[in-house]
PyMOL commands that place a pseudoatom at each C-alpha (Angstrom):
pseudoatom trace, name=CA, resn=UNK, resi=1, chain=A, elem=C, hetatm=0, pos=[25.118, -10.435, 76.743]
pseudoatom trace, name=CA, resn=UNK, resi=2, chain=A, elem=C, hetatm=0, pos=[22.436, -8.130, 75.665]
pseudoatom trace, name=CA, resn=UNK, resi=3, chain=A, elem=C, hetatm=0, pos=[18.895, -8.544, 75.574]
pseudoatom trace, name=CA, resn=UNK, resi=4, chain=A, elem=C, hetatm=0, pos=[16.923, -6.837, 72.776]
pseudoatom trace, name=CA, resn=UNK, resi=5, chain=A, elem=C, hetatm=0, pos=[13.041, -7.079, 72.855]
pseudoatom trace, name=CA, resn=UNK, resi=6, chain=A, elem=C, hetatm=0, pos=[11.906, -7.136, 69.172]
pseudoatom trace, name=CA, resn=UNK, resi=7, chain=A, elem=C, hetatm=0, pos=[8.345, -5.592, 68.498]
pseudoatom trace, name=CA, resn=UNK, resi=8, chain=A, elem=C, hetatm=0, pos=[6.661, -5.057, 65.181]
pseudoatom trace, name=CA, resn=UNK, resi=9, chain=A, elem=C, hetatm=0, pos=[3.370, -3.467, 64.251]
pseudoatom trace, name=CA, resn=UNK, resi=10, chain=A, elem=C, hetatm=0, pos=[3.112, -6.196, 61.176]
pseudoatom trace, name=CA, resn=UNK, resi=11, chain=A, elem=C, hetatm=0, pos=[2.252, -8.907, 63.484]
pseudoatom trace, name=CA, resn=UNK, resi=12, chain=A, elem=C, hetatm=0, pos=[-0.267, -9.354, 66.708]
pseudoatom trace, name=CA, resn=UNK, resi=13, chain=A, elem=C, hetatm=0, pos=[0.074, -7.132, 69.396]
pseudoatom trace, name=CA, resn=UNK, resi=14, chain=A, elem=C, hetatm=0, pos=[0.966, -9.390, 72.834]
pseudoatom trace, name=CA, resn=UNK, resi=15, chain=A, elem=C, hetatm=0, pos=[-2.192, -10.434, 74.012]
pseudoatom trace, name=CA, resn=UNK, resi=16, chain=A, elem=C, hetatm=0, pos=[-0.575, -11.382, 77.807]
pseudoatom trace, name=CA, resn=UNK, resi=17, chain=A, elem=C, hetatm=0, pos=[2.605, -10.829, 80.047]
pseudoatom trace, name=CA, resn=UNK, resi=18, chain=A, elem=C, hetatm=0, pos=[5.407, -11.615, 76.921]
pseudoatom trace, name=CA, resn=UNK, resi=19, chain=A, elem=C, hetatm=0, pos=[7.097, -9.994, 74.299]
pseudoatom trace, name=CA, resn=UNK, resi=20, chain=A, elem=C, hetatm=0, pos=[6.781, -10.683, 70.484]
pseudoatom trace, name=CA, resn=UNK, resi=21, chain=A, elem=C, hetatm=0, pos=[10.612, -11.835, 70.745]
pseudoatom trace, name=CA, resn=UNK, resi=22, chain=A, elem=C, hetatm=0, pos=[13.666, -11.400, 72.445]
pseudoatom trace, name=CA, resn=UNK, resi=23, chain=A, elem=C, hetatm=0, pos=[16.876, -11.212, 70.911]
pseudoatom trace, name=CA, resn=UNK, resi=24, chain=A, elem=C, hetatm=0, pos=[20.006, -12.120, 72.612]
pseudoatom trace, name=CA, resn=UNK, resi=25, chain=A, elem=C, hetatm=0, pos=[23.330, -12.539, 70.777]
pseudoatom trace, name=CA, resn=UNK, resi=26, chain=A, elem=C, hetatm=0, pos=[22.674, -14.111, 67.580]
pseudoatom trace, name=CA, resn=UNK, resi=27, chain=A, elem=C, hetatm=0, pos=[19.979, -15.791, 69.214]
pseudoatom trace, name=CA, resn=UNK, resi=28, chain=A, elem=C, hetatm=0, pos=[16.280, -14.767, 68.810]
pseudoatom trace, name=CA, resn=UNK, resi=29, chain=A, elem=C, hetatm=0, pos=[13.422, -16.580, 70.641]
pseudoatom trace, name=CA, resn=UNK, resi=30, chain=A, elem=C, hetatm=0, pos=[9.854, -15.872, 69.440]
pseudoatom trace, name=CA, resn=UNK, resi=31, chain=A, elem=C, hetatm=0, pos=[6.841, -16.333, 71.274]
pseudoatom trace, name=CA, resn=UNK, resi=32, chain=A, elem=C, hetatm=0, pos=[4.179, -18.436, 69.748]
pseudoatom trace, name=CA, resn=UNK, resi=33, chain=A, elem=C, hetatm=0, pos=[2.050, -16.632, 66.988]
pseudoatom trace, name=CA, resn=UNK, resi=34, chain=A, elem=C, hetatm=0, pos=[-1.774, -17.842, 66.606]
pseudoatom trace, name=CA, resn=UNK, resi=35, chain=A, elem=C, hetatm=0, pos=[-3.839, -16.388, 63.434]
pseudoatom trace, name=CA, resn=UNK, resi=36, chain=A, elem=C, hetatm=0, pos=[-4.629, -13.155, 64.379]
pseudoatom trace, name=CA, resn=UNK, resi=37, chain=A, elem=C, hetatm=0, pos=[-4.576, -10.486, 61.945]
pseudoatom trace, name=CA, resn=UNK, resi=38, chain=A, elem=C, hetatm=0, pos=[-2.429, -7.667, 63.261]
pseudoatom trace, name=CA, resn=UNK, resi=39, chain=A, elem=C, hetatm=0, pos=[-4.654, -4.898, 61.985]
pseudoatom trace, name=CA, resn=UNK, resi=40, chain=A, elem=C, hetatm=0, pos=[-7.718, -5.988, 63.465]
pseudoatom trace, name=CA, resn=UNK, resi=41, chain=A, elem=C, hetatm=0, pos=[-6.703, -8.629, 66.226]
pseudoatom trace, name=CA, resn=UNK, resi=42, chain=A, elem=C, hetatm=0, pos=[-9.395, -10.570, 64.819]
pseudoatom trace, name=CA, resn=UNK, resi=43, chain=A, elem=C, hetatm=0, pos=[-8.772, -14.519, 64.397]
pseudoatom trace, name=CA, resn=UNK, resi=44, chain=A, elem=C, hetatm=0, pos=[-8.561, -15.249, 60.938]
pseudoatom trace, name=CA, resn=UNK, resi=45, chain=A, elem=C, hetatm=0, pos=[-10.168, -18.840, 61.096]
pseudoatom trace, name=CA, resn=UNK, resi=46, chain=A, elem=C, hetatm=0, pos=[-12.323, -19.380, 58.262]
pseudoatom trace, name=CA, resn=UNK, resi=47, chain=A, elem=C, hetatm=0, pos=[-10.464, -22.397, 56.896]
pseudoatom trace, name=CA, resn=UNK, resi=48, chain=A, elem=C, hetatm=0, pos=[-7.126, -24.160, 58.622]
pseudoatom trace, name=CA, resn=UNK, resi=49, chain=A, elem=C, hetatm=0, pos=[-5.668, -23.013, 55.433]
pseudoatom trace, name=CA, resn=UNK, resi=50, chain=A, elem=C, hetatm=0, pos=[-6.526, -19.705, 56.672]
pseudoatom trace, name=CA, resn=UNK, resi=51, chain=A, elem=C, hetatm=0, pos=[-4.882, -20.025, 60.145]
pseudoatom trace, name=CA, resn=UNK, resi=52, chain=A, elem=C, hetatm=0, pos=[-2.025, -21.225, 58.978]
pseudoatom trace, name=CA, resn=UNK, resi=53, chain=A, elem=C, hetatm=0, pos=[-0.835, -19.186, 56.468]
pseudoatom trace, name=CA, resn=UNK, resi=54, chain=A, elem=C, hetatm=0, pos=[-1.757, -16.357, 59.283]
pseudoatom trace, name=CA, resn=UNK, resi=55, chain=A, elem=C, hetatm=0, pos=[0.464, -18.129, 61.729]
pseudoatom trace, name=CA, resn=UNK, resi=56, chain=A, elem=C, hetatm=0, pos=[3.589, -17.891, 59.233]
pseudoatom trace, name=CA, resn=UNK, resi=57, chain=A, elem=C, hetatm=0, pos=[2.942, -14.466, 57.893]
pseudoatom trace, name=CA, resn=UNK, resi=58, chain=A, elem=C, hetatm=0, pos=[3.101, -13.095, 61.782]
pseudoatom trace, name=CA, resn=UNK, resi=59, chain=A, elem=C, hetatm=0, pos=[6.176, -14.940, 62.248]
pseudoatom trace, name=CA, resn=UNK, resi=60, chain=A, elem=C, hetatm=0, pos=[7.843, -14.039, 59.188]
pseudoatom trace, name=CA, resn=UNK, resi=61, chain=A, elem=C, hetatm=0, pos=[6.821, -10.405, 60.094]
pseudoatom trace, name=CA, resn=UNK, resi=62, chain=A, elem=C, hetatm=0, pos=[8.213, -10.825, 63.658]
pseudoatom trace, name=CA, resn=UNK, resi=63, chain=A, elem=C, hetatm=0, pos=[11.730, -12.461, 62.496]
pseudoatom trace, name=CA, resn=UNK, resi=64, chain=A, elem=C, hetatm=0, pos=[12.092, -10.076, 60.156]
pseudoatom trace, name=CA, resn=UNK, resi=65, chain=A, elem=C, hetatm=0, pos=[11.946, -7.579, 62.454]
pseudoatom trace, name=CA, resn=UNK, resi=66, chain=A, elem=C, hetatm=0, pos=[14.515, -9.339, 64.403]
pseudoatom trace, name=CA, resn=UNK, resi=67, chain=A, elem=C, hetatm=0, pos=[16.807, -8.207, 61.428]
pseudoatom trace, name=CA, resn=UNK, resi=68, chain=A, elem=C, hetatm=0, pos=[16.367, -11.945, 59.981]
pseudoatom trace, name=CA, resn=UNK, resi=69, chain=A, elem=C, hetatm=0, pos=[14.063, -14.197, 58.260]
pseudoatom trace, name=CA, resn=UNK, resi=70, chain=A, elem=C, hetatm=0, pos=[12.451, -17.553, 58.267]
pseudoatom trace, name=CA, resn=UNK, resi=71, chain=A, elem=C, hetatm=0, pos=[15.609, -18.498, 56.615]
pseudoatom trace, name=CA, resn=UNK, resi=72, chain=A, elem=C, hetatm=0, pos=[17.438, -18.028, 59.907]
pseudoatom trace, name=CA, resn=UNK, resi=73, chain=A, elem=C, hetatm=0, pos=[14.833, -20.389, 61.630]
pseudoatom trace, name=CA, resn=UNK, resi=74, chain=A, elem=C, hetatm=0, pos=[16.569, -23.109, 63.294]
pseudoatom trace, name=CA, resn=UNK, resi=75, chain=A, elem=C, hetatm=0, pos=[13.673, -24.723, 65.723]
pseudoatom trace, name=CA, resn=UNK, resi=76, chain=A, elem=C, hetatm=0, pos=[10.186, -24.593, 64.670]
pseudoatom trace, name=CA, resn=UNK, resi=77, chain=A, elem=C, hetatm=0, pos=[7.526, -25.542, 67.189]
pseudoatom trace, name=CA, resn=UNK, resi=78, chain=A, elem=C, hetatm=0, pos=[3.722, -26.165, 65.579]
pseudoatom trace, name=CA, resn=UNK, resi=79, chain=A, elem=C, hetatm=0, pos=[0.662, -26.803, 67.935]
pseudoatom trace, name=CA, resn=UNK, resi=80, chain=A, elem=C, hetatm=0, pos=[-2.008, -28.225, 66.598]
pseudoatom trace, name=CA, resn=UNK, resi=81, chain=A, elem=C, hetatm=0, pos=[-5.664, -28.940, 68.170]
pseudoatom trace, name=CA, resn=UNK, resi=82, chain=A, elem=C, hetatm=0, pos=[-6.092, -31.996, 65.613]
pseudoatom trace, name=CA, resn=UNK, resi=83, chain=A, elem=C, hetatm=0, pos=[-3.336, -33.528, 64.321]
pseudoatom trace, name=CA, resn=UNK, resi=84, chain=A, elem=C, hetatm=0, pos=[-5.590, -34.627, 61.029]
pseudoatom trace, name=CA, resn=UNK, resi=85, chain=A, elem=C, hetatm=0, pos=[-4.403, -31.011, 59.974]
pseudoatom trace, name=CA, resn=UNK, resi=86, chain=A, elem=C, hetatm=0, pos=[-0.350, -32.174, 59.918]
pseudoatom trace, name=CA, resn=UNK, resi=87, chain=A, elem=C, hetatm=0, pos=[-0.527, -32.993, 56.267]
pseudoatom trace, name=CA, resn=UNK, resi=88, chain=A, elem=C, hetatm=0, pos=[-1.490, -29.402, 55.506]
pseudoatom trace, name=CA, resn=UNK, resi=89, chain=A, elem=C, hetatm=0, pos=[0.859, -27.770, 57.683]
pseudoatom trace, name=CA, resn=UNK, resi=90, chain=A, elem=C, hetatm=0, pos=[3.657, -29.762, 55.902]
pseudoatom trace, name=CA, resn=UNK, resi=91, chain=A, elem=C, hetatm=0, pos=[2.280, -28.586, 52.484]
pseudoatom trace, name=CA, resn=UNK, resi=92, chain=A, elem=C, hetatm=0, pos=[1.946, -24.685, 53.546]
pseudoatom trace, name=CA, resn=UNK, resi=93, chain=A, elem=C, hetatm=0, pos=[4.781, -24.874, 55.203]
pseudoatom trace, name=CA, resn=UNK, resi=94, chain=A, elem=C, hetatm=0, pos=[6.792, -25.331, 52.090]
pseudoatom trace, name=CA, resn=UNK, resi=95, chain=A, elem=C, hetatm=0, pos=[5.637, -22.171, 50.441]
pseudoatom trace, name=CA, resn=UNK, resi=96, chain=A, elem=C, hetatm=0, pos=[7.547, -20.060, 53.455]
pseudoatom trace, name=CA, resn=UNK, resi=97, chain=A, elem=C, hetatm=0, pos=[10.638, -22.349, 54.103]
pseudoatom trace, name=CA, resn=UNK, resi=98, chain=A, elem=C, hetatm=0, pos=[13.526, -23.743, 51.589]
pseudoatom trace, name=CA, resn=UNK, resi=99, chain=A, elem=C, hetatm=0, pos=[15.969, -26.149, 52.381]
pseudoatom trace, name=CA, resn=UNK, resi=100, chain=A, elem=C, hetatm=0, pos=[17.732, -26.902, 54.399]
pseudoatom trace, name=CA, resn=UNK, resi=101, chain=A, elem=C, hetatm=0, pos=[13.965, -27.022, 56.819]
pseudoatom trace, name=CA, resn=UNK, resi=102, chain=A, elem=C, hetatm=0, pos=[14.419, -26.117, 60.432]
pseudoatom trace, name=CA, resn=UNK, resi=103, chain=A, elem=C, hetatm=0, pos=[14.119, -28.605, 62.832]
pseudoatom trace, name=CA, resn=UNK, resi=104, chain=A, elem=C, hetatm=0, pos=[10.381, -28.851, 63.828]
pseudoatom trace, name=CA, resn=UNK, resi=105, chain=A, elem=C, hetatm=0, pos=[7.705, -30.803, 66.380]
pseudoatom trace, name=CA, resn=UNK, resi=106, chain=A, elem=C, hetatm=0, pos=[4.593, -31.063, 65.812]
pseudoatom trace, name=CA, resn=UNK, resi=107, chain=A, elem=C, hetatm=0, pos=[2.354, -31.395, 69.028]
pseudoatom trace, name=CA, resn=UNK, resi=108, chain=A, elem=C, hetatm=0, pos=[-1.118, -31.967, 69.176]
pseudoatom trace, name=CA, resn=UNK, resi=109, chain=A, elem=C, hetatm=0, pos=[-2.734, -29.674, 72.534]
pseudoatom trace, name=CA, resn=UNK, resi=110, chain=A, elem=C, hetatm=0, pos=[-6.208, -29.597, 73.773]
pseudoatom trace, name=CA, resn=UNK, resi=111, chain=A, elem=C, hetatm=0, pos=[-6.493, -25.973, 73.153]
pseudoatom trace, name=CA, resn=UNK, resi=112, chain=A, elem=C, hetatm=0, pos=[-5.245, -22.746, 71.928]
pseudoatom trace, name=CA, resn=UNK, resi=113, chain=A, elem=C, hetatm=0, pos=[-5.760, -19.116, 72.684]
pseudoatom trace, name=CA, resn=UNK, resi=114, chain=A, elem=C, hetatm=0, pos=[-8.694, -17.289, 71.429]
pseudoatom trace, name=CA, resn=UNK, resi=115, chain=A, elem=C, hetatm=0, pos=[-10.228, -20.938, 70.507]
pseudoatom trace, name=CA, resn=UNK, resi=116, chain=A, elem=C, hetatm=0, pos=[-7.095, -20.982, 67.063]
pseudoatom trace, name=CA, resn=UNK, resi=117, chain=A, elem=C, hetatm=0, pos=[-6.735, -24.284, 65.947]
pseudoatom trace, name=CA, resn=UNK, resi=118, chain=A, elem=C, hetatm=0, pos=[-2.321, -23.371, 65.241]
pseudoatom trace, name=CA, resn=UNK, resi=119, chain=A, elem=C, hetatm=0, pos=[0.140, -21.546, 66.769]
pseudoatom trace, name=CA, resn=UNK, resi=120, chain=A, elem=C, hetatm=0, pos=[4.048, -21.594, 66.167]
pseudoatom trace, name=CA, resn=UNK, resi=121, chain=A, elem=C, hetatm=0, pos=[6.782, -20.758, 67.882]
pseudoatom trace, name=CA, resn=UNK, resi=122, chain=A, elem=C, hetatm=0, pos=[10.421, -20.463, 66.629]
pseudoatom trace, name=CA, resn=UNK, resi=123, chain=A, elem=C, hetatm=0, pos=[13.961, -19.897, 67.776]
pseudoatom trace, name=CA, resn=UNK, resi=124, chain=A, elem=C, hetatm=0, pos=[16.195, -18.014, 65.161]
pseudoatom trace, name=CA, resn=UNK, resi=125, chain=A, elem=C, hetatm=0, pos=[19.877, -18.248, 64.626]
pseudoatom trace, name=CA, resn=UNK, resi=126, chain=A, elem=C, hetatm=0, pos=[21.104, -14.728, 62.481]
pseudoatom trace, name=CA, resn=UNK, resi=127, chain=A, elem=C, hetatm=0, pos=[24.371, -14.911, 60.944]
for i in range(1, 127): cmd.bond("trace and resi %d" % i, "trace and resi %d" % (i + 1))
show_as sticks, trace
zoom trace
């Protein structure tokens, strides 16, 4: 099996030793995203609101430059430094996904990079 590294200029640069995703088979595995605007690198943290929707525009960008969408998501991974912000995640969430939802955890963490208060990962399935 082959292993495709998938790389867009719509979504954060890596900020470490990893790749945006990797592709292999049908199967793509994306690294976590925090809110960072791609154009600036800057953390887009004004409100969680803010973050979030960041968080699922860089990995919409990144799956769909894995030749797929958030359609094709079948894990979803959220980390969250307060767990108080679930509830909103749940409610943003449903502006990017449609049924049938990926399976999903949601696990609260001390800390993030860059001090973001989210960051997703996901595991894609493309037809």
């Amino acid at each position: 099996m082959t292993r495709q590294i998938i790389h867009t200029d719509q979504a954060p640069a890596a900020i470490g030793t990893y790749s945006q995703a990797v592709k292999c088979g049908n199967t793509v595995y994306m690294s976590g995203q925090i809110p960072l605007d791609p154009k600036t690198m800057q953390l887009q943290n004004a409100t969680i609101e803010a973050e979030i929707h960041q968080v699922f525009t860089n990995l919409r960008a990144v799956a769909e430059a894995s030749g797929g969408g958030l359609k094709d998501v079948a894990k979803l991974n959220v980390f969250l430094t307060d767990l108080a912000h679930f509830p909103k995640v749940n409610e943003i969430m449903s502006e990017y996904f449609v049924q049938p939802f990926p399976a999903r955890a949601a696990i609260g963490v001390a800390s993030l990079p860059r001090g973001s208060r989210v960051e997703a990962d996901a595991i894609l399935v493309l037809e």
